[in-house]
Every structure is written in C-alpha cells, then in structure tokens.
Backbone as ProteinMPNN parsed JSONL, in Angstrom:
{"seq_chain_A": "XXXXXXXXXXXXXXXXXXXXXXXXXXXXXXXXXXXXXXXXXXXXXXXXXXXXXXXXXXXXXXXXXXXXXXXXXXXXXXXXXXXXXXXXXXXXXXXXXXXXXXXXXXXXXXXXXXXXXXXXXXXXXXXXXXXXXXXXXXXXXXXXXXXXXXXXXXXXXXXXXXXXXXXXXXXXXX", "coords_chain_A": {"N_chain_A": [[-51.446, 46.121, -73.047], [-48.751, 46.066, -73.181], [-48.025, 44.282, -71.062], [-48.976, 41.893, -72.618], [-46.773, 42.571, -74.818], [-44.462, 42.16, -73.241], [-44.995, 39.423, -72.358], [-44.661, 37.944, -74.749], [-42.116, 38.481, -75.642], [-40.537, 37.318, -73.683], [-41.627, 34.469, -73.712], [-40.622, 34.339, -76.332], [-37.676, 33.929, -75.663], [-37.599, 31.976, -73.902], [-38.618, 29.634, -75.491], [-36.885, 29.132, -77.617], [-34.191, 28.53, -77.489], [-30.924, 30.225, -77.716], [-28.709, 30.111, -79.761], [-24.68, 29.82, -79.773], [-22.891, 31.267, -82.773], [-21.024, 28.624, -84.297], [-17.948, 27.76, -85.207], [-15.041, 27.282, -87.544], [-11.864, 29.397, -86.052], [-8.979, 29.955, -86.365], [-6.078, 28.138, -87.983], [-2.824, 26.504, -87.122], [-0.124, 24.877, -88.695], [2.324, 22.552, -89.298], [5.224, 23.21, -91.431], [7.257, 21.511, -93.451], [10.356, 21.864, -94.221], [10.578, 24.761, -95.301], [12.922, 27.186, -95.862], [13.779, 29.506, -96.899], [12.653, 33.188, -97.168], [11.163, 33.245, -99.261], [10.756, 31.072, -99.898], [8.737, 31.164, -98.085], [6.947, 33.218, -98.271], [5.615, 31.806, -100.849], [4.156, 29.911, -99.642], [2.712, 31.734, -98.006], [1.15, 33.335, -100.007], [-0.391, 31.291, -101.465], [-1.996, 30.466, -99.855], [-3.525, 32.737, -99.011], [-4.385, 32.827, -101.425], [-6.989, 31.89, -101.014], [-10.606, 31.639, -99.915], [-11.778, 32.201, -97.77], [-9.453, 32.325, -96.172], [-8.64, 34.701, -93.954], [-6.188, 36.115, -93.273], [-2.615, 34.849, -93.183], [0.159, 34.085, -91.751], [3.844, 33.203, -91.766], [6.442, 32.016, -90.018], [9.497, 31.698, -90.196], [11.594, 31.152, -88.59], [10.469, 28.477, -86.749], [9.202, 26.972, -88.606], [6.396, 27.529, -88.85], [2.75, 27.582, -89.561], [0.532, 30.231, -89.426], [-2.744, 30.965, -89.521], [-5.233, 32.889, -89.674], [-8.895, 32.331, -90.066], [-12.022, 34.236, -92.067], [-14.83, 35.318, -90.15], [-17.66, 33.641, -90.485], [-17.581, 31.935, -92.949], [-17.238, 29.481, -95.1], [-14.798, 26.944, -94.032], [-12.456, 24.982, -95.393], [-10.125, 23.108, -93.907], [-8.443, 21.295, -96.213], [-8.209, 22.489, -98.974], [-6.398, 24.322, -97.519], [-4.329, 22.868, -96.088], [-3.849, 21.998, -99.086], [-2.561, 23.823, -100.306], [-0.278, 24.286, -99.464], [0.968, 22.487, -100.032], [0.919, 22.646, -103.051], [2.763, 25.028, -103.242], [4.691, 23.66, -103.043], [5.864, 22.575, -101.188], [5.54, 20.364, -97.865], [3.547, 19.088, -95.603], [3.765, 18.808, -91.576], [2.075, 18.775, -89.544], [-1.081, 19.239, -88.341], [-3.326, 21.914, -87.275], [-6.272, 22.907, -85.783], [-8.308, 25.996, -84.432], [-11.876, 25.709, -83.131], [-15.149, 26.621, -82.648], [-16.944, 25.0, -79.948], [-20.545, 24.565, -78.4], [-21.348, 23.272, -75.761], [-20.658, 20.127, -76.345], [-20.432, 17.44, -76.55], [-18.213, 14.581, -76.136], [-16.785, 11.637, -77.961], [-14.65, 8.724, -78.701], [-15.089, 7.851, -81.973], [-17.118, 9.677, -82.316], [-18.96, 11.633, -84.709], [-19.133, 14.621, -85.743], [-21.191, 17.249, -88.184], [-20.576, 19.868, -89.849], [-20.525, 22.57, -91.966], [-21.097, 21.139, -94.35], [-19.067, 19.309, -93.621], [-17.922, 16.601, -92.749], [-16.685, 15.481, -88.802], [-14.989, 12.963, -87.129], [-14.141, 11.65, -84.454], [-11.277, 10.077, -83.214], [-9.778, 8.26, -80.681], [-10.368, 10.059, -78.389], [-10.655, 11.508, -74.877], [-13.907, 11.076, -73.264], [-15.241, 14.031, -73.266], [-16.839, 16.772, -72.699], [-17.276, 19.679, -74.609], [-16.859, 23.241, -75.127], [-16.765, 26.388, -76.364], [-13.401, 27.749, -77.889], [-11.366, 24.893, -79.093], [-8.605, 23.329, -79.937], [-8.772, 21.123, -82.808], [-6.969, 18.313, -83.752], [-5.735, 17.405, -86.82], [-5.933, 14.084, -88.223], [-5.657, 12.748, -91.026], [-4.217, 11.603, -93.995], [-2.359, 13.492, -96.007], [-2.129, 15.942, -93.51], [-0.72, 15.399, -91.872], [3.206, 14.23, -90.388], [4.704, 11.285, -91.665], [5.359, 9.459, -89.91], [4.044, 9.927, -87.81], [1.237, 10.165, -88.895], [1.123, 6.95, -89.596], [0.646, 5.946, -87.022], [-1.877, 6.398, -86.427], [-3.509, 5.209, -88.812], [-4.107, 2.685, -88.581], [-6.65, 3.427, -86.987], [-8.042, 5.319, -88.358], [-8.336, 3.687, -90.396], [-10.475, 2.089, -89.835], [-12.355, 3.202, -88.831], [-12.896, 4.244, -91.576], [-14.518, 2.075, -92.663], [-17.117, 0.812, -94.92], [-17.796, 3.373, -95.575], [-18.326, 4.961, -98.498], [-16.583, 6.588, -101.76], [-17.255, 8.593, -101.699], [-18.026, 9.85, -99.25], [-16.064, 9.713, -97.721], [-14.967, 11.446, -98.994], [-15.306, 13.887, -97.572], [-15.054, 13.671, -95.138], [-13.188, 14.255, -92.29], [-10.602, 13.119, -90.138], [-10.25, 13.182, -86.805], [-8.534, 14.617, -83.529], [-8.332, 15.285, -80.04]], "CA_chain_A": [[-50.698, 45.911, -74.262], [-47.326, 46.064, -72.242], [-48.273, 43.097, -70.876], [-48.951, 41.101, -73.793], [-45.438, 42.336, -75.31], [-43.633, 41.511, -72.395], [-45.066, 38.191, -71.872], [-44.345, 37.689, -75.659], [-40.518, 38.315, -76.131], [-40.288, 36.049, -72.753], [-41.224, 33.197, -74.149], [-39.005, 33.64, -77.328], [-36.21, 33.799, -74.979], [-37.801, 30.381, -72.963], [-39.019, 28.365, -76.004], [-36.446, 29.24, -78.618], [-32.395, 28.827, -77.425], [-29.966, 30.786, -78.282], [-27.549, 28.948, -79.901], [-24.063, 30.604, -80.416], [-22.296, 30.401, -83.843], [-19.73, 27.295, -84.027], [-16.964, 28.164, -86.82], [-13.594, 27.653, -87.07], [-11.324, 30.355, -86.366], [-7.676, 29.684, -87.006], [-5.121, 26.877, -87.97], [-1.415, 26.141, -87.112], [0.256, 24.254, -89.61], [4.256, 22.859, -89.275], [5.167, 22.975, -92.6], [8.267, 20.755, -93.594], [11.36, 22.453, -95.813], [10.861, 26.21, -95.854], [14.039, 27.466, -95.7], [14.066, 31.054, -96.933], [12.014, 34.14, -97.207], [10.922, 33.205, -100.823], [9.647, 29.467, -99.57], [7.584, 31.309, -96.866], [5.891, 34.008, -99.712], [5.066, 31.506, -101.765], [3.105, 29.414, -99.002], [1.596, 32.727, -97.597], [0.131, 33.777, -100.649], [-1.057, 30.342, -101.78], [-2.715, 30.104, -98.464], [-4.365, 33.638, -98.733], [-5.992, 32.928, -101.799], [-8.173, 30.984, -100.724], [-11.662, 32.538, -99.95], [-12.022, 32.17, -96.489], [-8.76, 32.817, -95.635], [-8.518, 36.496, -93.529], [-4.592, 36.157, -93.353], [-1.935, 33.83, -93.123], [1.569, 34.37, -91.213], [4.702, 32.217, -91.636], [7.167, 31.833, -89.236], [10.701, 30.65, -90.759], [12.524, 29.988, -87.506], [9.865, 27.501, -86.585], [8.806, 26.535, -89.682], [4.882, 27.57, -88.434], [2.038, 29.085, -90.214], [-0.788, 30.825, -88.848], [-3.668, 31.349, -90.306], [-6.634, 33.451, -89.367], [-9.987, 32.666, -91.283], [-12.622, 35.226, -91.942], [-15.895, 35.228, -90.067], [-18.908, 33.541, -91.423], [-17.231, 31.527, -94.094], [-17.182, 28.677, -95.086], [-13.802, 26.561, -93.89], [-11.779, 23.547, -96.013], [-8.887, 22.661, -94.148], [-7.89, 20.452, -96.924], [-7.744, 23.709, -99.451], [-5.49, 25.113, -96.313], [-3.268, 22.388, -96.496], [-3.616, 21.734, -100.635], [-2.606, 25.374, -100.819], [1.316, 24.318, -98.737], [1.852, 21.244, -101.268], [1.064, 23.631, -103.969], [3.593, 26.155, -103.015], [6.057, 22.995, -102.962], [6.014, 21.939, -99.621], [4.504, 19.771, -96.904], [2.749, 19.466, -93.814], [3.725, 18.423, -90.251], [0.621, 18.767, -88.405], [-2.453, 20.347, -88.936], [-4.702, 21.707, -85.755], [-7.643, 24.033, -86.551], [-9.466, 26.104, -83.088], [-13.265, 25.195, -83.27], [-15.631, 26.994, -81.407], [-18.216, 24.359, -79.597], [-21.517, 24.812, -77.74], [-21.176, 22.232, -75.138], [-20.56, 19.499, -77.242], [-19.565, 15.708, -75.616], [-17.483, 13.473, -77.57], [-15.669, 10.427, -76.992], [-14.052, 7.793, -79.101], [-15.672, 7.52, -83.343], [-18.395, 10.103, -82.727], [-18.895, 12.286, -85.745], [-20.104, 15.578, -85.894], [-21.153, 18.321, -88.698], [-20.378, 20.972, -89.857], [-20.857, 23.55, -93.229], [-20.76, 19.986, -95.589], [-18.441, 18.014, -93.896], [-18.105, 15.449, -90.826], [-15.721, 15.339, -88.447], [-14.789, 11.907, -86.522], [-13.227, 11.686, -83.277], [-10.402, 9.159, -82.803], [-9.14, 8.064, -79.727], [-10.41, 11.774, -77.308], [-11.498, 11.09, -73.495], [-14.718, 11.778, -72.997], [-15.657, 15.158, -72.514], [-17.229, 18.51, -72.789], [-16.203, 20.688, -75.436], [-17.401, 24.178, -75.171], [-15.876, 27.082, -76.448], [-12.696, 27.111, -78.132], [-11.083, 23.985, -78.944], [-7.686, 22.89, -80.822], [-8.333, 20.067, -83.21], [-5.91, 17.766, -84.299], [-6.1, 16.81, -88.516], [-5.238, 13.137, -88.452], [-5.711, 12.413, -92.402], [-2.529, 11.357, -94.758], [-1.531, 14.78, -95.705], [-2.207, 16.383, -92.778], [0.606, 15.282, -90.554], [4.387, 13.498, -90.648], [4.678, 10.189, -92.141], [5.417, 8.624, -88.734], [2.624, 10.331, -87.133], [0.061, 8.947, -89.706], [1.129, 5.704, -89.605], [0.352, 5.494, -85.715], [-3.305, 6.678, -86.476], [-3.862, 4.164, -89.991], [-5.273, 1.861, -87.845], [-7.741, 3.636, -86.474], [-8.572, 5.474, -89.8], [-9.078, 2.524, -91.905], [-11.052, 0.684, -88.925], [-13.306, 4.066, -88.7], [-13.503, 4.337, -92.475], [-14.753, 0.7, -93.049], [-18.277, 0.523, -94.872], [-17.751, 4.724, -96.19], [-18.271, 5.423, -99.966], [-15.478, 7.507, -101.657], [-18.577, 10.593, -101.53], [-18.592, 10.309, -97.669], [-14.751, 9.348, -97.443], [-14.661, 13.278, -99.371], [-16.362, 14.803, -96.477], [-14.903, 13.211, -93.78], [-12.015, 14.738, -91.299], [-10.381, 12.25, -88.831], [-9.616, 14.739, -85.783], [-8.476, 13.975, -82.354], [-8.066, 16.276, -79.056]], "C_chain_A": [[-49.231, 45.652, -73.961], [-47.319, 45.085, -72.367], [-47.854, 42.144, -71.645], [-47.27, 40.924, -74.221], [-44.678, 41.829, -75.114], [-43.658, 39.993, -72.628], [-44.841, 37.062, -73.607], [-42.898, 37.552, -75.908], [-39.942, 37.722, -74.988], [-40.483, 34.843, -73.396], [-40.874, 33.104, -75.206], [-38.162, 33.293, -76.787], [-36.212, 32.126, -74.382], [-37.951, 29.456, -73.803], [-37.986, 28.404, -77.264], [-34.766, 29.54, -77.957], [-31.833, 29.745, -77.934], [-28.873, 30.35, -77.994], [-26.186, 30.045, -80.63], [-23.181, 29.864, -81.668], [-21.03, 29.383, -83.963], [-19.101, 28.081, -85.615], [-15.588, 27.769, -86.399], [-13.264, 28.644, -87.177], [-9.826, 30.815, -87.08], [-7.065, 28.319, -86.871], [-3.919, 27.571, -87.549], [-1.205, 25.035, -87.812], [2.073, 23.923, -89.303], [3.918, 22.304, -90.762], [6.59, 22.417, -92.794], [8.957, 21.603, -94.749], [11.514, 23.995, -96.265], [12.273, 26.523, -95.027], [14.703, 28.6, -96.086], [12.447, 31.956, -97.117], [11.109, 33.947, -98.629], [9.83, 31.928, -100.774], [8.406, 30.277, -98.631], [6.334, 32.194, -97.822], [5.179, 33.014, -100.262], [4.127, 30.642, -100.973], [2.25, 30.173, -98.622], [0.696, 33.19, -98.616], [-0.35, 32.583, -101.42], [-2.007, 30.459, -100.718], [-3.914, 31.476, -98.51], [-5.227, 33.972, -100.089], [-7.212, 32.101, -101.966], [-9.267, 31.908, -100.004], [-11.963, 32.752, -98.755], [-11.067, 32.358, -95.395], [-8.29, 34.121, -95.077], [-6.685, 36.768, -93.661], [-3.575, 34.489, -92.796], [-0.691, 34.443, -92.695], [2.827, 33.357, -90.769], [5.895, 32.642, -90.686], [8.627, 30.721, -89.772], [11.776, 30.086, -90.161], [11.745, 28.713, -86.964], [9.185, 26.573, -87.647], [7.426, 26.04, -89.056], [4.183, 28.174, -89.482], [0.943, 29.141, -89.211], [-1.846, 31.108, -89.193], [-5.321, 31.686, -89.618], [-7.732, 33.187, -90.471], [-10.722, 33.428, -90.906], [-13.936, 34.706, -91.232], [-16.915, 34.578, -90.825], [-18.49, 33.055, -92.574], [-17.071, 30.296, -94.355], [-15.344, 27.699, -95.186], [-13.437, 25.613, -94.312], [-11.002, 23.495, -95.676], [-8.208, 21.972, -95.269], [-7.502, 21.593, -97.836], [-6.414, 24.153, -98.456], [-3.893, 24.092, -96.877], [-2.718, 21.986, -97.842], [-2.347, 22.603, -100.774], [-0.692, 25.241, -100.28], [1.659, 23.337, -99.614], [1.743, 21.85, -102.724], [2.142, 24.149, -104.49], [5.209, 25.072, -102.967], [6.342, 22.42, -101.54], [4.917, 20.951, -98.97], [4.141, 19.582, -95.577], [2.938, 18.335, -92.736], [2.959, 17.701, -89.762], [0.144, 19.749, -88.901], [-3.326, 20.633, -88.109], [-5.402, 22.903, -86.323], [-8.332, 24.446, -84.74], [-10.812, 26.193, -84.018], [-13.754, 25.869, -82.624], [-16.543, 25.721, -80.685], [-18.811, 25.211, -78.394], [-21.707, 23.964, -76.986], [-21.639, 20.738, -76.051], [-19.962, 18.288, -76.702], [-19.684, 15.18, -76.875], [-16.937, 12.679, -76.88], [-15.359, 9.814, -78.624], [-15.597, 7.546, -80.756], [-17.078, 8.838, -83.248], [-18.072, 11.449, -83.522], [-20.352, 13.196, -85.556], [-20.201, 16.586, -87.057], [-21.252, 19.161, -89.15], [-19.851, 22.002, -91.105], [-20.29, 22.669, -94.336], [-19.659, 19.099, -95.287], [-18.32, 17.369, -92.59], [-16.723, 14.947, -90.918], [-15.732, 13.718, -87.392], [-13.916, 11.817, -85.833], [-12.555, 10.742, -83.003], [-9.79, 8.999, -81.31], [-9.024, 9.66, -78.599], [-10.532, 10.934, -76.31], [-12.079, 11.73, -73.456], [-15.109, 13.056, -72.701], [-17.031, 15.932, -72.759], [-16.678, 18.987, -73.434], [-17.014, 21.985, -75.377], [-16.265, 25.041, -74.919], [-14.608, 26.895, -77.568], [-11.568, 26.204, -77.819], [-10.183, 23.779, -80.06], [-8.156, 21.196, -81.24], [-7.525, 19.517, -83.611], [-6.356, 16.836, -85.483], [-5.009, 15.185, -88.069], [-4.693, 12.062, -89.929], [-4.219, 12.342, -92.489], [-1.617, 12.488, -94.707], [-1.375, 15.698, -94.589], [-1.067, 16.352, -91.738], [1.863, 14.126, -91.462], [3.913, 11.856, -90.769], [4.558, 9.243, -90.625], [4.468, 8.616, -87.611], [1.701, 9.662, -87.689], [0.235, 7.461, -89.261], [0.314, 5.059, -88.099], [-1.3, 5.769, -85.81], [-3.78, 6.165, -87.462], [-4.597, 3.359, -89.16], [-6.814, 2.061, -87.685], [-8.794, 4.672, -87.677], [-9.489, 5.009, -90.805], [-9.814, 2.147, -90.923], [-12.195, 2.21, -89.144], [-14.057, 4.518, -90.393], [-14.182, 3.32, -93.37], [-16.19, 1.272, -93.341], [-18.433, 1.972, -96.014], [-17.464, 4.246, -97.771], [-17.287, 6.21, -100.018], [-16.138, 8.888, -101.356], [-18.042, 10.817, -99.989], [-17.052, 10.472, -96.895], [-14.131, 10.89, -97.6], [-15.164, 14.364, -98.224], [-15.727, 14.727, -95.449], [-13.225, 13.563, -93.216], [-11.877, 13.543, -90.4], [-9.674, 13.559, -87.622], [-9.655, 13.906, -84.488], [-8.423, 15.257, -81.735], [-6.83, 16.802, -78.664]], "O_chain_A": [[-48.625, 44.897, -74.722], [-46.846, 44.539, -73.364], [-46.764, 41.576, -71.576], [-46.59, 39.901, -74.13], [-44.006, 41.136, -75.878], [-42.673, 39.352, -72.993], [-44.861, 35.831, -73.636], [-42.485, 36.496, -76.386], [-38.737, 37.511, -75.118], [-39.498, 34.149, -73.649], [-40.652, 31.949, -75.57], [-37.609, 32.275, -77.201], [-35.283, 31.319, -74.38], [-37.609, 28.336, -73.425], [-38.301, 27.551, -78.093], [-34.259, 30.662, -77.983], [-32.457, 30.2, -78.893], [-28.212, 30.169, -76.972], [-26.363, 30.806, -81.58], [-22.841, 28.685, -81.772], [-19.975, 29.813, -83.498], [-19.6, 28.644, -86.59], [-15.09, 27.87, -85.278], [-13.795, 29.331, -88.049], [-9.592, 31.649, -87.954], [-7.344, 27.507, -85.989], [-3.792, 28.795, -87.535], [-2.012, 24.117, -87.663], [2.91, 24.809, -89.133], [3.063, 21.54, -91.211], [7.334, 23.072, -92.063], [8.452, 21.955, -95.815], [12.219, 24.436, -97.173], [12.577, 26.179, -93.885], [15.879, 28.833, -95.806], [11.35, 31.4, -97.176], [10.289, 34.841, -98.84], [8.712, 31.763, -101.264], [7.249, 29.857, -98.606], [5.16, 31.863, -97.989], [3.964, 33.209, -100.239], [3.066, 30.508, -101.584], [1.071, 29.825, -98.68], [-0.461, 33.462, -98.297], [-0.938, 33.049, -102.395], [-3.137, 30.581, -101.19], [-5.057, 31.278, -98.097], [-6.169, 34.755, -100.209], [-8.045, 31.83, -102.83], [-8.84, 32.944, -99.495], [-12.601, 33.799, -98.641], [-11.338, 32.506, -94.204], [-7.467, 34.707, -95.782], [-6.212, 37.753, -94.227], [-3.93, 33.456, -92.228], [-0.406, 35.458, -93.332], [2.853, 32.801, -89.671], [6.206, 33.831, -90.744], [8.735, 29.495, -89.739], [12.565, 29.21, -90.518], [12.507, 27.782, -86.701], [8.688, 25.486, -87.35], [7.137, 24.877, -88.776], [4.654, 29.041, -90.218], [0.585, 28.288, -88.399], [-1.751, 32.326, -89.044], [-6.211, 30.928, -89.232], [-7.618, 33.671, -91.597], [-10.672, 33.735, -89.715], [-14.283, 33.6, -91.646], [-17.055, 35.022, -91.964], [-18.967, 33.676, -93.524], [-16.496, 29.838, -93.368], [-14.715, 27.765, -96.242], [-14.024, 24.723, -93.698], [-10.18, 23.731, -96.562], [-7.002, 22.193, -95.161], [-6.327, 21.901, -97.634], [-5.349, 24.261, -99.062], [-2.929, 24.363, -97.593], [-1.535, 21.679, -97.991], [-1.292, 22.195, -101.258], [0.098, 26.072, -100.727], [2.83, 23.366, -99.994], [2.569, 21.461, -103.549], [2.57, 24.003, -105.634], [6.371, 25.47, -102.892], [7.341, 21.781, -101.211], [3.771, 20.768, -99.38], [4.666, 20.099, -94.591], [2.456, 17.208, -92.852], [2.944, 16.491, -89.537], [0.531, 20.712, -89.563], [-4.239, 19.82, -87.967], [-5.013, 23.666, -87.207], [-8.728, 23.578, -83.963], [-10.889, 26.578, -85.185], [-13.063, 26.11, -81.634], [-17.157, 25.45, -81.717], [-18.26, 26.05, -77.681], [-22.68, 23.388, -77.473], [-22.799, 20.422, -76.315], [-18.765, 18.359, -76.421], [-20.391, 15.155, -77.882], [-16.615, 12.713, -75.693], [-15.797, 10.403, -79.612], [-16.752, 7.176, -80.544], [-17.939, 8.833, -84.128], [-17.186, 12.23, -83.176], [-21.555, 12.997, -85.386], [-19.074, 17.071, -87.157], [-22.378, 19.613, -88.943], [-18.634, 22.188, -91.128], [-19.389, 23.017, -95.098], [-19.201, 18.3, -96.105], [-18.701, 17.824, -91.512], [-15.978, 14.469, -91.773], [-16.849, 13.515, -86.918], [-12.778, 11.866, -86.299], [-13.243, 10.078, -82.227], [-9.238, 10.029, -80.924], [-7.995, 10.185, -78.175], [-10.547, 9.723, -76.532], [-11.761, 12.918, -73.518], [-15.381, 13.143, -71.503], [-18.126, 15.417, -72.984], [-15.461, 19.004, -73.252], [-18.179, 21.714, -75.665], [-15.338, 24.967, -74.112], [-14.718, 25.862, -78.227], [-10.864, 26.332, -76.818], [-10.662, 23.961, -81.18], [-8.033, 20.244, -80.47], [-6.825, 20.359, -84.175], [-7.068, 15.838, -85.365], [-3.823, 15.157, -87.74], [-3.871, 11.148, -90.0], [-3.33, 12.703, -91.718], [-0.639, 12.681, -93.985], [-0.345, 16.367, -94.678], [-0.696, 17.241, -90.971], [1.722, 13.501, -92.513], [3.002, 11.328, -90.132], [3.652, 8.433, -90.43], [4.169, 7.745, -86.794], [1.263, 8.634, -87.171], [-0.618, 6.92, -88.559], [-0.386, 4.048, -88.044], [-1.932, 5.099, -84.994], [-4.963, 6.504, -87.441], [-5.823, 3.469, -89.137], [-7.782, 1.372, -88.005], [-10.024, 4.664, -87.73], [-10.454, 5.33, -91.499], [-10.001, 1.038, -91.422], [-13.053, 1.874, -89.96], [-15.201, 4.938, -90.566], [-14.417, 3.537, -94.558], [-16.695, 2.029, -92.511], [-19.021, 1.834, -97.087], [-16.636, 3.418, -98.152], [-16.821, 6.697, -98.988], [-15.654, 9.929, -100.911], [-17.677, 11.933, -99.622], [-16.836, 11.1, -95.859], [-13.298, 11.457, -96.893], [-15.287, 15.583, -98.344], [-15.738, 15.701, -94.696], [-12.233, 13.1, -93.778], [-12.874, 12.99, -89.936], [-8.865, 14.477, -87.758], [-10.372, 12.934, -84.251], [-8.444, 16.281, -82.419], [-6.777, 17.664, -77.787]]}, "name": "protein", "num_of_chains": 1, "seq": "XXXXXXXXXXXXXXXXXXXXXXXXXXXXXXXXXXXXXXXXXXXXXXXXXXXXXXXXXXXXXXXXXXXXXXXXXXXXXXXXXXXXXXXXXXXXXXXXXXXXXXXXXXXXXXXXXXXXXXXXXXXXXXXXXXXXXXXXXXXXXXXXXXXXXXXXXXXXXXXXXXXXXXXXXXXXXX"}
C-alpha cells in the first residue's frame, strides 16, 4: 500500500509541473510637479485606494513613488497611473517588477496576464525568469519626449487592433 502511495504522489510531481505564481509586485512612478507635502498626500492616497494597492510611498526630493501591490490581486497599472492625474499631476515613467517563469521574448511578442496583454517593443532576446522591471511605454505613462520616440513603434504594433483589444493592451519594453 506504501508502494502504491509512493509511486502515486511521484508521478504528480513528474506529470503535473509546478508552475510558480507570476504577479506583479511593485511600481516606480516619476511623477512630474509635486512640490510640497500636500501634492505628495494627495497622490498617496489616490494611489492607495485602489484595491490592489498594499501601500504607496512618495518621495518629494525625487519626485518618486513607490508602490507595493498586495498579493494575489488583480493589477491595472493604468488605475496606478489614472490615480496621479487624478490627484493633479503627471507621470514621467512608469516601470512595474513582474515575476516570470522562464519566459523568452524578443521584439512584438505579447504575453497575458489577469485580462490584459502585454507587447514587447524593441527588448533583446532573452530569458526572463524571476523578477523583472518593465518599462510602460503608452501616452500617459511616460514624458512627452519619451513617447514620441516609441509612437512609431506603437502605432506600427497597434495596426489591425480594435479599440476592445487596444483597452487591454500594455506596450512594455526591458
């Protein structure tokens, strides 16, 4: 009967992976224009009520935020960054850590993840496993002069997309 058991919870282990959970965990955000203690409140608690947000921490000599999300939740950068044009302000840059499970990417390939797909612009090939800083290349997401250098490759990657799929879709680089 041993036997049997044994030779039973072996091949769960052999015919059934164990796959670990992918999530994001936190963003960095530069946020453009805070300039007192009052601008930084009102982005931190825009930012923390959002549902998935565990905490949020601004930084007013760098004009950074931080933001831890909670376990097991479902993540909208775009809420993240809504939540800083809200509060009156706007956004820099936008990087999010990822966890991956060895994960190869290169150049347009789209992967995803709890309702929405992400699309890789201009990476070198790799391996991603573990965590991984993305970089938000969308409109709001980053400085005017920044965008502009990644429009190209945007509109050329969003050619053919419905506005449904256009709602879903992250442009992210490495």
């Amino acid at each position: 009967m041993i036997s049997f058991f044994f030779r039973f919870i072996l091949g769960l282990f052999c015919f059934f992976p164990v796959v670990s959970k992918a999530q994001f965990v936190s963003a960095t955000l530069g946020i453009n224009g805070l300039t007192c203690s009052m601008c930084s409140f009102a982005v931190q608690s825009e930012m923390e009520r959002l549902p998935f947000v565990e905490k949020a921490t601004l930084n007013l000599n760098t004009n950074i935020a931080e933001v831890l999300f909670k376990t097991d939740q479902k993540v909208d950068v775009r809420q993240v960054v809504a939540a800083v044009y809200k509060a009156g302000f706007s956004v820099g840059y936008t990087e999010a850590i990822f966890i991956f499970d060895q994960q190869t990417v290169s150049d347009q390939f789209v992967f995803y993840y709890e309702g929405f797909n992400y699309q890789f612009l201009k990476p070198a090939q790799e391996i991603l496993n573990g965590k991984t800083t993305l970089k938000f290349l969308d409109k709001k997401f980053l400085r005017k002069k920044a965008y502009n250098f990644w429009a190209p490759f945007i509109k050329e990657s969003s050619r053919g997309k419905t506005k449904a799929d256009l709602k879903t879709l992250y442009h992210v680089t490495l």
